[in-house]
C-alpha positions as CSV (number, residue, x, y, z in Angstrom):
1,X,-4.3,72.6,22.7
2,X,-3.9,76.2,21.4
3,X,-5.9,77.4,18.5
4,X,-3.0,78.6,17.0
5,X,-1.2,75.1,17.2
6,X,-4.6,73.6,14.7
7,X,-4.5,75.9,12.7
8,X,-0.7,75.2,12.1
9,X,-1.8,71.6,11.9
10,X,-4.6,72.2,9.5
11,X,-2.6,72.2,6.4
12,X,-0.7,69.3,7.1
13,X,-3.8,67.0,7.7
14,X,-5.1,68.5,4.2
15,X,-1.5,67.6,2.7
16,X,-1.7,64.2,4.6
17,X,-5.3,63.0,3.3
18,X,-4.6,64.3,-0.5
19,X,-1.5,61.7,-0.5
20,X,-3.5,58.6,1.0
21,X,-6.1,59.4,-1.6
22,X,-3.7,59.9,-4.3
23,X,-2.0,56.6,-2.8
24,X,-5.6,54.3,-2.9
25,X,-6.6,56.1,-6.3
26,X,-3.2,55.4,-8.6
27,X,-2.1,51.8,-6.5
28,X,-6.3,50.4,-6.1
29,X,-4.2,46.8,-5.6
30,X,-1.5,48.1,-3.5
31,X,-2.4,46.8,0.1
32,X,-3.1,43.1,-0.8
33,X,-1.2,40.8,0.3
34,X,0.9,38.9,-2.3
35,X,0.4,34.8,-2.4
36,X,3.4,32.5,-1.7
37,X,3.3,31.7,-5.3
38,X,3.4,35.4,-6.5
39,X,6.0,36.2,-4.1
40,X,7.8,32.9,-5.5
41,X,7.7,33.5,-9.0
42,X,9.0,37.3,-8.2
43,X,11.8,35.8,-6.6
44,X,12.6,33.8,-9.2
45,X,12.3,36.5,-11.9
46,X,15.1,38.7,-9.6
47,X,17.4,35.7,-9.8
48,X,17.4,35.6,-13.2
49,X,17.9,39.3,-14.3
50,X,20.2,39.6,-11.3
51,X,24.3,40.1,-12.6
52,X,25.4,39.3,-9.2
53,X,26.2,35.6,-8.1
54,X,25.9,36.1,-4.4
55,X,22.7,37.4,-4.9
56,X,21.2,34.9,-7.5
57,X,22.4,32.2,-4.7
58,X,20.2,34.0,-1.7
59,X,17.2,34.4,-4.0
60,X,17.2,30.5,-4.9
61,X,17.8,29.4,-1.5
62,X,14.7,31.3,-0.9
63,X,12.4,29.5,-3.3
64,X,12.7,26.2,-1.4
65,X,9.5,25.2,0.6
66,X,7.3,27.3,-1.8
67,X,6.3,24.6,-4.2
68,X,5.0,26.5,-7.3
69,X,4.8,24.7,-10.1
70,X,5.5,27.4,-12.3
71,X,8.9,28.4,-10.5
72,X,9.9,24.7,-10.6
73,X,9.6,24.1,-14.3
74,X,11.3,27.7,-14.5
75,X,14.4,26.1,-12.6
76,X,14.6,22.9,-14.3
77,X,14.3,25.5,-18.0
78,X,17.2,27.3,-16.6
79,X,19.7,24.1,-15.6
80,X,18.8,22.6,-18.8
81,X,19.4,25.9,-20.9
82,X,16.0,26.3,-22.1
83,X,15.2,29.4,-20.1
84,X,15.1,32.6,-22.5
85,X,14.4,36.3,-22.3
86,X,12.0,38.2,-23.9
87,X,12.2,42.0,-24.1
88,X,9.6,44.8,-24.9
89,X,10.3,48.4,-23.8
90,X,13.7,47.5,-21.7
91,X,11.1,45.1,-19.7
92,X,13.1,41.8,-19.5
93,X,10.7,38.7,-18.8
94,X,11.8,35.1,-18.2
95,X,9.9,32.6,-20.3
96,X,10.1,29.1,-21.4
97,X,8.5,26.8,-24.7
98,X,5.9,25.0,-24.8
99,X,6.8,21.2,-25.8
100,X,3.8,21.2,-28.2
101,X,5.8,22.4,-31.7
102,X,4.2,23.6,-35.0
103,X,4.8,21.9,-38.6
104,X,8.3,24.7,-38.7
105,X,9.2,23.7,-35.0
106,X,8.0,26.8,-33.4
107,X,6.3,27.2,-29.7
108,X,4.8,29.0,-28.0
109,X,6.4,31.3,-24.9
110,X,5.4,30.6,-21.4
111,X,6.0,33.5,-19.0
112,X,7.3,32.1,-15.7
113,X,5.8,35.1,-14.0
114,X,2.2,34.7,-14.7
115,X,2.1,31.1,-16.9
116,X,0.7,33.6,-19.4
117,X,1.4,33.4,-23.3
118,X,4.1,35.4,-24.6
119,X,2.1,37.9,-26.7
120,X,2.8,40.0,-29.8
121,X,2.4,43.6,-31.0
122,X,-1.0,42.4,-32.3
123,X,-1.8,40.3,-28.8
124,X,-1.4,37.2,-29.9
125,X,0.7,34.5,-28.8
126,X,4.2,34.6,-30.3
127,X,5.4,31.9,-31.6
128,X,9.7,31.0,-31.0
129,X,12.3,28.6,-32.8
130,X,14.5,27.4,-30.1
131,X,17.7,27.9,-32.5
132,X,17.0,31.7,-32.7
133,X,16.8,32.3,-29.0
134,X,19.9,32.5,-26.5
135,X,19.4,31.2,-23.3
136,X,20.2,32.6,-19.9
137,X,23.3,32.2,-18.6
138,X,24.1,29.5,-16.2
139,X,27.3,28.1,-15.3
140,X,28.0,24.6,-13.5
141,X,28.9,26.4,-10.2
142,X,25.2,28.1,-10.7
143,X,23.7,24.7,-11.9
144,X,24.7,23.4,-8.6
145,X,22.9,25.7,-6.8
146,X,19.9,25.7,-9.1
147,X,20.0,21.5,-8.4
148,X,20.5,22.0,-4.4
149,X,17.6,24.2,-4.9
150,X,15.2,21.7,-7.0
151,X,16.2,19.5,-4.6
152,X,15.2,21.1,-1.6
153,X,11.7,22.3,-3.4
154,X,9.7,19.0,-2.0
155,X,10.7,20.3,1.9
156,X,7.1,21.8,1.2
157,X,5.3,19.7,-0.5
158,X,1.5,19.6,0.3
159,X,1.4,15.9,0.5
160,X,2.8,14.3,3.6
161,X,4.3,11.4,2.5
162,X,5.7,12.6,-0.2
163,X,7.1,14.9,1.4
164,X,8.7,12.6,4.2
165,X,10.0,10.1,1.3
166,X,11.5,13.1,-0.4
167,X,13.3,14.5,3.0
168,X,14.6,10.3,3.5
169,X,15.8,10.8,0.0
170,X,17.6,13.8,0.4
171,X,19.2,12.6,3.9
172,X,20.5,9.7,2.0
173,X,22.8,11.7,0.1
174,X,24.8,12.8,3.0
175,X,24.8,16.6,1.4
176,X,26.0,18.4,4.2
177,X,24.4,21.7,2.5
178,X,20.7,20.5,3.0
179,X,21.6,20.5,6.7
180,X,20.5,24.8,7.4
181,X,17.3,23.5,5.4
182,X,16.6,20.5,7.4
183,X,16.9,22.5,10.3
184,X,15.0,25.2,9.6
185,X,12.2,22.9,8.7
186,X,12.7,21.1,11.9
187,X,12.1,24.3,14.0
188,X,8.4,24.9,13.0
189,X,7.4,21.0,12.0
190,X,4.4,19.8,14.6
191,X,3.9,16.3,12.2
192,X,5.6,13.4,14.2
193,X,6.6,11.4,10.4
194,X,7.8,14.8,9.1
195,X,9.3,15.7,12.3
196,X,11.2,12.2,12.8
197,X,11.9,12.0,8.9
198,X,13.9,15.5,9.3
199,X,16.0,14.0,12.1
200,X,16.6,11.0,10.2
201,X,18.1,12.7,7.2
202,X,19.7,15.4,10.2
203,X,21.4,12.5,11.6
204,X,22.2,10.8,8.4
205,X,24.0,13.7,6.8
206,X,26.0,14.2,10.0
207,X,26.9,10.6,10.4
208,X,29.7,10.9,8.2
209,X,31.1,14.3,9.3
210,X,34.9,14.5,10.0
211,X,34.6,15.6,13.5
212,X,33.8,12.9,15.7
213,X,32.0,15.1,18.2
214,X,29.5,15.4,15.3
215,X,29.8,12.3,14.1
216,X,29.0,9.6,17.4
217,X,25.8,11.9,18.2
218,X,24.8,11.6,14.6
219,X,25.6,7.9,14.8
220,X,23.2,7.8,18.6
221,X,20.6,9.3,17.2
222,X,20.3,6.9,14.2
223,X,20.4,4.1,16.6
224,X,17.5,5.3,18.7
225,X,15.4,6.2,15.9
226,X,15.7,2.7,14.7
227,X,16.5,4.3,11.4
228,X,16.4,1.2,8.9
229,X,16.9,3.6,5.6
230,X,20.2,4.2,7.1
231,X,21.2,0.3,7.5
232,X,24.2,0.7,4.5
233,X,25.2,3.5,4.8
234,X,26.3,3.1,9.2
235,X,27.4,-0.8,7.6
236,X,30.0,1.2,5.2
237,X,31.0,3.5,7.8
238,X,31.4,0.5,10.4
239,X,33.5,-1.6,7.6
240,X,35.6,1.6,6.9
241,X,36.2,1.9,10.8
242,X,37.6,-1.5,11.2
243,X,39.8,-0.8,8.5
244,X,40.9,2.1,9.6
245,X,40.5,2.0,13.6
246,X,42.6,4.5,14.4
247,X,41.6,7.3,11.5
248,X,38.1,6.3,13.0
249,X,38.1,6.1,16.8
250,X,37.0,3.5,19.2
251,X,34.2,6.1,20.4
252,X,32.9,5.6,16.5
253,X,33.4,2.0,16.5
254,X,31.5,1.0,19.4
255,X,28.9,3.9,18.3
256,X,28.3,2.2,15.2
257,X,28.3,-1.4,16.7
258,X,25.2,-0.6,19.0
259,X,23.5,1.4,16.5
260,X,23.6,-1.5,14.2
261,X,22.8,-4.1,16.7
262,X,19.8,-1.8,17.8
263,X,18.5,-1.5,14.4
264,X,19.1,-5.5,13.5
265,X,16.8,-6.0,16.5
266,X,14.2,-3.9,15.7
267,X,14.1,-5.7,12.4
268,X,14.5,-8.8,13.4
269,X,11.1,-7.8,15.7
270,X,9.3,-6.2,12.6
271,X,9.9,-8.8,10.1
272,X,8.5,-12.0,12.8
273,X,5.6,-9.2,13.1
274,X,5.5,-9.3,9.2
275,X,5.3,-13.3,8.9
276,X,2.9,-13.8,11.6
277,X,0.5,-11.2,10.0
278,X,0.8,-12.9,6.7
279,X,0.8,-16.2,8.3
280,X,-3.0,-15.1,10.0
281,X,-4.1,-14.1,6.7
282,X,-3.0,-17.3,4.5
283,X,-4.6,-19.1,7.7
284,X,-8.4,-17.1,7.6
285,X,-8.4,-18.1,4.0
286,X,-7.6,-21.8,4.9
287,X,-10.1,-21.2,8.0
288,X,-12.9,-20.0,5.7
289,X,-12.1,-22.4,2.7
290,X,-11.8,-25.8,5.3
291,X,-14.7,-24.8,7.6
292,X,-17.4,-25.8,4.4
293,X,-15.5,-29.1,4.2
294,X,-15.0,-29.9,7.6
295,X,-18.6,-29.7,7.9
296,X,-19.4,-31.7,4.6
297,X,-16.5,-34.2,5.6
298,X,-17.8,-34.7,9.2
299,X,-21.9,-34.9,8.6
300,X,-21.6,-37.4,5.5
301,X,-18.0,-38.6,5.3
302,X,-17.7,-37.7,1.8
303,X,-14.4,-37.1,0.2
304,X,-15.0,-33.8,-1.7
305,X,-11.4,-33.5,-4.2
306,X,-13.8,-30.6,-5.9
307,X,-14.2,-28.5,-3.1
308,X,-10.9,-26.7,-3.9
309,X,-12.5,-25.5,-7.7
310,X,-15.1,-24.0,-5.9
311,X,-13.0,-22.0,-4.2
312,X,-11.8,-21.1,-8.0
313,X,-15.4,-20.7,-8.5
314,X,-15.6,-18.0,-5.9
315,X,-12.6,-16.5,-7.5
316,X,-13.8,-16.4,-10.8
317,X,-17.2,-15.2,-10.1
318,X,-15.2,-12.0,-8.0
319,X,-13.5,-11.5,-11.4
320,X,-16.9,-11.5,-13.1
321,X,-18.9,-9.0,-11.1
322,X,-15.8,-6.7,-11.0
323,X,-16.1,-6.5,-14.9
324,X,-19.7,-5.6,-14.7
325,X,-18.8,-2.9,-11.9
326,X,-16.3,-1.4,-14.4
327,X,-18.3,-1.8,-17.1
328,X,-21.0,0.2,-15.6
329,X,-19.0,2.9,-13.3
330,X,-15.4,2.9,-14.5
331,X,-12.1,1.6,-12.7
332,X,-12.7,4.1,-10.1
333,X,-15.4,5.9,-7.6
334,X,-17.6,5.0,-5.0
335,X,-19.2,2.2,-7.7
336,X,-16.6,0.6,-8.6
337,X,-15.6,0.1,-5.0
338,X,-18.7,-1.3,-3.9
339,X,-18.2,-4.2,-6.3
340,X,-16.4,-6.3,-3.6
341,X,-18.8,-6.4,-1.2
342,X,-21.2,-7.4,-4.3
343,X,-18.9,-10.5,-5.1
344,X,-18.9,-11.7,-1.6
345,X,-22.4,-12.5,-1.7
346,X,-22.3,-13.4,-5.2
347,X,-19.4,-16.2,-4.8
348,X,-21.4,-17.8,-2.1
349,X,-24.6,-18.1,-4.0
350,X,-22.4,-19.6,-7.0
351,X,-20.8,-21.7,-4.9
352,X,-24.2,-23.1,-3.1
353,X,-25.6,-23.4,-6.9
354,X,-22.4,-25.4,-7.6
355,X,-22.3,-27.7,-4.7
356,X,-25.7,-27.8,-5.1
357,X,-25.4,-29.4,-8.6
358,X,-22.6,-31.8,-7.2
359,X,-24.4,-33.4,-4.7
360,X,-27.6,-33.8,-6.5
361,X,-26.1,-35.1,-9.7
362,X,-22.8,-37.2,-8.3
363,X,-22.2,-37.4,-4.5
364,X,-26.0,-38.4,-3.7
365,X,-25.4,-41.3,-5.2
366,X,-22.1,-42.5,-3.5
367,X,-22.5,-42.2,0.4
368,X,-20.9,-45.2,2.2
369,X,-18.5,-45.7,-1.3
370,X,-15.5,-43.2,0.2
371,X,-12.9,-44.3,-3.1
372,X,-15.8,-43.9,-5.8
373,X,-16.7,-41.0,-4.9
374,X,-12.9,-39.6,-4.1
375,X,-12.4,-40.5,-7.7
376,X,-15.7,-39.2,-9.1
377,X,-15.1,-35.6,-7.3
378,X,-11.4,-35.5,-8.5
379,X,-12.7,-36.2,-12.1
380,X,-15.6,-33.5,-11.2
381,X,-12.4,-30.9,-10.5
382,X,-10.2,-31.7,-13.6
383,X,-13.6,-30.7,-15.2
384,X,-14.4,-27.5,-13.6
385,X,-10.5,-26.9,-14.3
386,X,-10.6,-27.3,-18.5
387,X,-14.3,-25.3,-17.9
388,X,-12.8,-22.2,-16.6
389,X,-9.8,-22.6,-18.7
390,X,-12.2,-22.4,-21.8
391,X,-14.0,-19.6,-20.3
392,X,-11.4,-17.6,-18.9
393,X,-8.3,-18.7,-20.4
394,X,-5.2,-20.5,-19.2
395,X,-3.6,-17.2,-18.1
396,X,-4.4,-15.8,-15.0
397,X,-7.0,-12.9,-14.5
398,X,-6.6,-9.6,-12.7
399,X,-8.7,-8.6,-9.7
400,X,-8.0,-5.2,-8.8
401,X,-8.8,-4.1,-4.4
402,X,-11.2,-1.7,-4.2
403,X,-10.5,1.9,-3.3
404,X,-10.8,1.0,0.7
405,X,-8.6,-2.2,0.6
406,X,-5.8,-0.4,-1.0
407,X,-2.8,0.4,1.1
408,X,-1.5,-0.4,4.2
409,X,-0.9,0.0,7.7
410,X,2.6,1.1,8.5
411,X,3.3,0.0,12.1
412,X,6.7,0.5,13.8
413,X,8.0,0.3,9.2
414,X,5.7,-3.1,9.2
415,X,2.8,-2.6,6.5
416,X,-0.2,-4.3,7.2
417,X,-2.2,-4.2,4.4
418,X,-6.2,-3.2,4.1
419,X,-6.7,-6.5,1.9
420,X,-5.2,-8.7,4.5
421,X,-6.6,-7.0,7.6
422,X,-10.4,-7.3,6.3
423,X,-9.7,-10.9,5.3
424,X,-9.3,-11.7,8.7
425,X,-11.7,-10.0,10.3
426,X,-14.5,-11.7,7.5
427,X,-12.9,-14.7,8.8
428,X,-13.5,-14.2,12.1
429,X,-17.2,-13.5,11.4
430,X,-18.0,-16.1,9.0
431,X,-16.6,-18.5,12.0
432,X,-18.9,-16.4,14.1
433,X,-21.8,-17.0,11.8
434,X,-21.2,-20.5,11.3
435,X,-21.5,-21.3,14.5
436,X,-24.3,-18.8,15.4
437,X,-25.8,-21.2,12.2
438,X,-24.7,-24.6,14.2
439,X,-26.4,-23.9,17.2
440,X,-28.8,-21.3,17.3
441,X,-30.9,-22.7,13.9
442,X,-33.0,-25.4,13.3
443,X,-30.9,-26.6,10.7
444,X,-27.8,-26.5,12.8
445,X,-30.1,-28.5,15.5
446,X,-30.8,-30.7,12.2
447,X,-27.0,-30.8,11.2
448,X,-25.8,-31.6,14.6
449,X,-28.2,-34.3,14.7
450,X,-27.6,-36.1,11.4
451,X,-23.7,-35.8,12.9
452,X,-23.8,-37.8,15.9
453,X,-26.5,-40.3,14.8
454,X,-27.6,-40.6,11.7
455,X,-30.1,-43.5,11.8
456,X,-31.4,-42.7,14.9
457,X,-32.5,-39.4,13.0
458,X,-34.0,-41.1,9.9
459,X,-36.2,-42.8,12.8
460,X,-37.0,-39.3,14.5
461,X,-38.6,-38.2,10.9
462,X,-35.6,-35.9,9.5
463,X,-34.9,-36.0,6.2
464,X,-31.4,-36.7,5.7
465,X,-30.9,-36.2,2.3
466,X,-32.3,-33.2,2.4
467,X,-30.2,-32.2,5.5
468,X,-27.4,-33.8,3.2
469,X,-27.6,-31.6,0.6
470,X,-28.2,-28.5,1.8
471,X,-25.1,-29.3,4.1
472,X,-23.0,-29.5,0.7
473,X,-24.6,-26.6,-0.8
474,X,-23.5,-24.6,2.3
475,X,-19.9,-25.9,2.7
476,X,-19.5,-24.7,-0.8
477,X,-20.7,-21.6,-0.5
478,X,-17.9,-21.1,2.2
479,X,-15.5,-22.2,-0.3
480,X,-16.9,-19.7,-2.7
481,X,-16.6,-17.0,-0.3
482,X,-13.1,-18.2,0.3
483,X,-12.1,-17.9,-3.4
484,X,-12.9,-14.2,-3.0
485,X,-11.5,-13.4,-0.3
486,X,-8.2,-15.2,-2.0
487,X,-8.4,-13.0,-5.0
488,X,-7.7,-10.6,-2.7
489,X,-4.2,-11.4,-1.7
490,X,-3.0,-13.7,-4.4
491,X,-3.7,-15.1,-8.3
492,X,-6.8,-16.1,-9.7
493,X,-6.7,-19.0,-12.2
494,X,-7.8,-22.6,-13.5
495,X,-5.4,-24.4,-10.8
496,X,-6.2,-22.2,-8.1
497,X,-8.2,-24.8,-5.9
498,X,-5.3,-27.2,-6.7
499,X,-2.7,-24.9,-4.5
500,X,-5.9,-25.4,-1.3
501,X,-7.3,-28.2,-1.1
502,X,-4.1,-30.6,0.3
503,X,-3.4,-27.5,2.9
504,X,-7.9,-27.7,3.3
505,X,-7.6,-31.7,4.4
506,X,-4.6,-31.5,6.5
507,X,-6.6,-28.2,8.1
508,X,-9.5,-30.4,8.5
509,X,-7.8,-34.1,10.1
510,X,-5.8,-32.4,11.9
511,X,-8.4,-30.3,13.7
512,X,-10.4,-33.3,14.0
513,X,-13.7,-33.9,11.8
514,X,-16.1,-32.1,11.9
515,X,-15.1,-29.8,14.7
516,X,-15.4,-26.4,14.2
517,X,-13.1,-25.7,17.3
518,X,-10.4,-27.8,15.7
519,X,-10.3,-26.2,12.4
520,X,-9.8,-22.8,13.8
521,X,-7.0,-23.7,15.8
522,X,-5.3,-26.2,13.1
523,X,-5.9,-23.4,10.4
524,X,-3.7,-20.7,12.3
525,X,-1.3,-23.6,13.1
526,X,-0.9,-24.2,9.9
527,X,-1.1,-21.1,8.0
528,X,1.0,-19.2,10.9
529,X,4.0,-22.1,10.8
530,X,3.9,-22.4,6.9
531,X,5.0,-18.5,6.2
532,X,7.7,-18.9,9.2
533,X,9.3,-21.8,7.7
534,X,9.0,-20.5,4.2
535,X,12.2,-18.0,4.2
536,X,14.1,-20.4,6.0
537,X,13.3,-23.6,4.0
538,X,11.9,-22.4,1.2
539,X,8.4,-22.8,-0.3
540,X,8.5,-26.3,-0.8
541,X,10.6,-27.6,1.5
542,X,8.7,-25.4,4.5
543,X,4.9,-26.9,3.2
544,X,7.0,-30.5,3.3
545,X,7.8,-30.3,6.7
546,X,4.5,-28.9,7.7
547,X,3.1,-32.3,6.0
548,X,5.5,-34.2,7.9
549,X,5.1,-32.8,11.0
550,X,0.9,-33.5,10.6
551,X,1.5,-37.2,9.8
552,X,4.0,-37.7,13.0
553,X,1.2,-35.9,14.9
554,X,-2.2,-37.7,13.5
555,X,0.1,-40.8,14.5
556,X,0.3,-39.9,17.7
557,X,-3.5,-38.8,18.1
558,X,-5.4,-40.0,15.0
559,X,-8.4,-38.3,15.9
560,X,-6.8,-34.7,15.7
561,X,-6.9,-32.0,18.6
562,X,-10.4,-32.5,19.2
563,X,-12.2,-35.7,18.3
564,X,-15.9,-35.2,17.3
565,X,-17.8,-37.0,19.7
566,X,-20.6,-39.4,18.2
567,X,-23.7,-41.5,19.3
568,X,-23.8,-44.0,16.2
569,X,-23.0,-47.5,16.8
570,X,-20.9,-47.7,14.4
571,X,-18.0,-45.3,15.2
């Protein structure tokens, strides 16, 4: 290059630096980048001072997605009329009053800009009387707007499911200006629930379009997404159509037919899904709570009518340690939701203690006397009953799930709740460990003895009663683990045990006694059949015909599925 040509050039490099100096000296703020919210609130600040409809409209479809909380309360100020203007030195700023009101029924000014106080000459907050000030000026075809705007906000909210059960809600009003916003959030939407929620309320919205080109694709898609928020709405539109075939079509008749069988099936599917998943948990309750007394009931033949009020004992003793827990770390944290796990071993020491007590002090001295010592344990049971009752109240008592058995599941739209799931898998264990107990112990080897012979081993040197009682005292701890387990998923009070123990015996003979085998499976038949026949029959009538249907079958085979096999002379 020339030397001329830079020395041409000189002066304009001089003039060049001076302004980007001048440019970082006055603006030191300048090349930051502006936050959603700051760019938000802007927006919103040009709506309002903006004379010009059109434009007022483009800035508020632009607020949607940005979820400011600032901006929204500005919005709902402005629909409502509460949205005023304050002006210093031709500087107009939108602001809004606080709710909070002195003794004259003046507030304080909230700028939408910054959330900042409105401040005085002196630079304190300014304080407003609402019938002084003259709100901004909004008219019902700018209310509209402002409304499809608030509704739209929650398309960005930071919370997932909120966000999905906000874009169902807006699909459900077939508002066929959300559909630019759906679709613009569809474009850049990687979440499957947000993604499938958008073309839920897509389809939705469309379904009801006057074009039948639009509308049979709208009416596909709901049937292939199984779509079962949009079960009344296609059921109006079908009932419509057959009014009105011709106005409809035969192409939206037959679309709306298969979309509505598809969706019937899938809930048809969902809710058997539903009933068998309740059904397993009524049934590990059952499993848990019978287990203790088909081991009781098979190794001394005793007729325990208490056993179901320690299962209220179990209950109880839940409701107990969760009070201490909240006593000592509050209704919330990692503390409190260690308390369950507390109250699981808890209830079964109770429930040992109070079986315990039972046998030692009643039952011990009634073995081979099966009607006196039904009718001692049933009077032992109206007892415990009036105790808690006393203690506790006649009312029932709340037991709250921890933090990690709240919720659910959702599976194809069928919940499976925390509660339920864990009560099956502790189930499953305690049937695990009772067994492990059975046959891998020497008291199991002593238990299984006593069980097929008794007298043959009184002669071998074991001690019976002892074998007896701590038998009892660990059948009851079962219950009492039960009782938690069932505070779980239903109401704890006095006649809790009461609701059990008829479904416990029918687990138990019709299992066979004593086997541990037969109690699992006649617990899941029971349980599983009870919660399908319920909605069909009702509660009493279904529990009934299960009853029936045990009595036609112990007729049949008296000994149960699986008859305990003895060596006593005496069987």
């Amino acid at each position: 290059m020339p030397i001329s040509t830079c020395v041409l050039t000189l002066p304009r490099l001089v003039l060049l630096c001076v302004s980007l100096g001048s440019a970082i000296l006055f603006t030191p703020f300048s090349w930051a980048a502006e936050t959603p919210s700051e760019n938000a609130r802007k927006e919103f600040v040009r709506a309002v001072l903006s004379e010009s409809f059109s434009e007022r409209e483009i800035l508020l479809r632009s607020l949607v997605g940005y979820q400011d909380s600032q901006v929204e309360q500005g919005l709902i100020a402005w629909r409502g009329g509460s949205l005023y203007l304050h002006e210093t030195n031709a500087l107009k700023t939108p602001f809004l009053l606080e709710s909070q009101t002195d003794a004259d029924g003046n507030a304080k000014g909230l700028q939408v800009i910054d959330g900042k106080y409105v401040l005085d000459s002196a630079g304190k907050p300014q304080l407003f009387s609402q019938t002084d000030l003259t709100a901004v000026d909004a008219d019902a075809k700018l209310r509209r707007v402002i409304k499809t705007t608030l509704d739209l906000y929650s398309l960005g909210h930071s919370n997932l499911m909120m966000r999905r059960d906000a874009i169902i809600k807006l699909g459900q009003a077939q508002d066929p200006s959300y559909l630019p916003h759906f679709r613009g959030s569809l474009k850049d939407q990687d979440t499957p629930e947000i993604r499938r929620a958008l073309l839920e309320a897509i389809a939705v919205t469309e379904a009801s379009d006057p074009d039948e080109k639009v509308r049979v694709p709208a009416i596909t898609t709901l049937g292939k997404l199984r779509s079962v928020n949009s079960v009344s709405i296609l059921q109006a539109l079908f009932d419509t159509a057959r009014k009105e075939p011709v106005k409809a079509g035969e192409e939206t008749i037959r679309s709306l037919r298969i979309a509505l069988a598809e969706i019937d099936r899938y809930l048809w599917w969902g809710t058997l899904w539903g009933t068998i998943f309740r059904g397993l948990s009524l049934s590990a309750v059952l499993l848990v709570a019978a287990l203790g007394l088909a081991i009781t009931f098979g190794l001394m033949g005793v007729i325990n009518m208490a056993h179901g009020e320690f299962m209220m004992i179990g209950a109880y003793t839940t409701y107990v340690t969760q009070t201490f827990f909240a006593t000592w770390f509050g209704t919330s944290g990692f503390g409190f939701n260690c308390y369950f796990v507390v109250a699981l071993g808890a209830s079964f020491v109770v429930g040992c203690l109070a079986g315990l007590v039972l046998e030692r002090g009643v039952i011990q001295f009634l073995y081979r006397r099966p009607l006196e010592s039904l009718l001692a344990t049933w009077g032992v049971s109206l007892l415990l009953q009036q105790l808690m009752r006393h203690i506790f109240g006649a009312a029932n008592v709340q037991v709250s799930s921890p933090g990690w058995l709240t919720g659910s599941l959702v599976l194809n739209d069928v919940p499976f709740a925390y509660n339920r799931v864990f009560v099956i898998v502790f189930a499953g264990l305690t049937v695990l460990g009772t067994y492990l107990i059975l046959t891998r112990t020497p008291l199991g080897l002593l238990i299984r003895a006593v069980m097929q012979n008794r007298a043959m081993a009184s002669c071998m040197g074991v001690r019976t009663s002892r074998v007896n009682m701590l038998t009892f005292a660990f059948g009851s701890g079962l219950a009492g683990t039960a009782g938690a387990c069932l505070s779980q998923i239903g109401n704890v009070g006095p006649s809790l045990g009461q609701s059990y123990i008829v479904d416990c015996f029918m687990v138990v003979v019709l299992g066979g006694v004593g086997n541990t085998l037969g109690t699992v499976s006649a617990s899941l038949g029971v349980g599983v059949t009870d919660q399908i026949l319920q909605p069909w029959l009702g509660a009493v009538m279904g529990k009934i015909t299960v009853l029936a249907a045990i009595i036609l079958f112990l007729q049949w085979r008296p000994a149960g599925l699986f008859a305990t096999r003895s060596r006593s002379l005496d069987s």
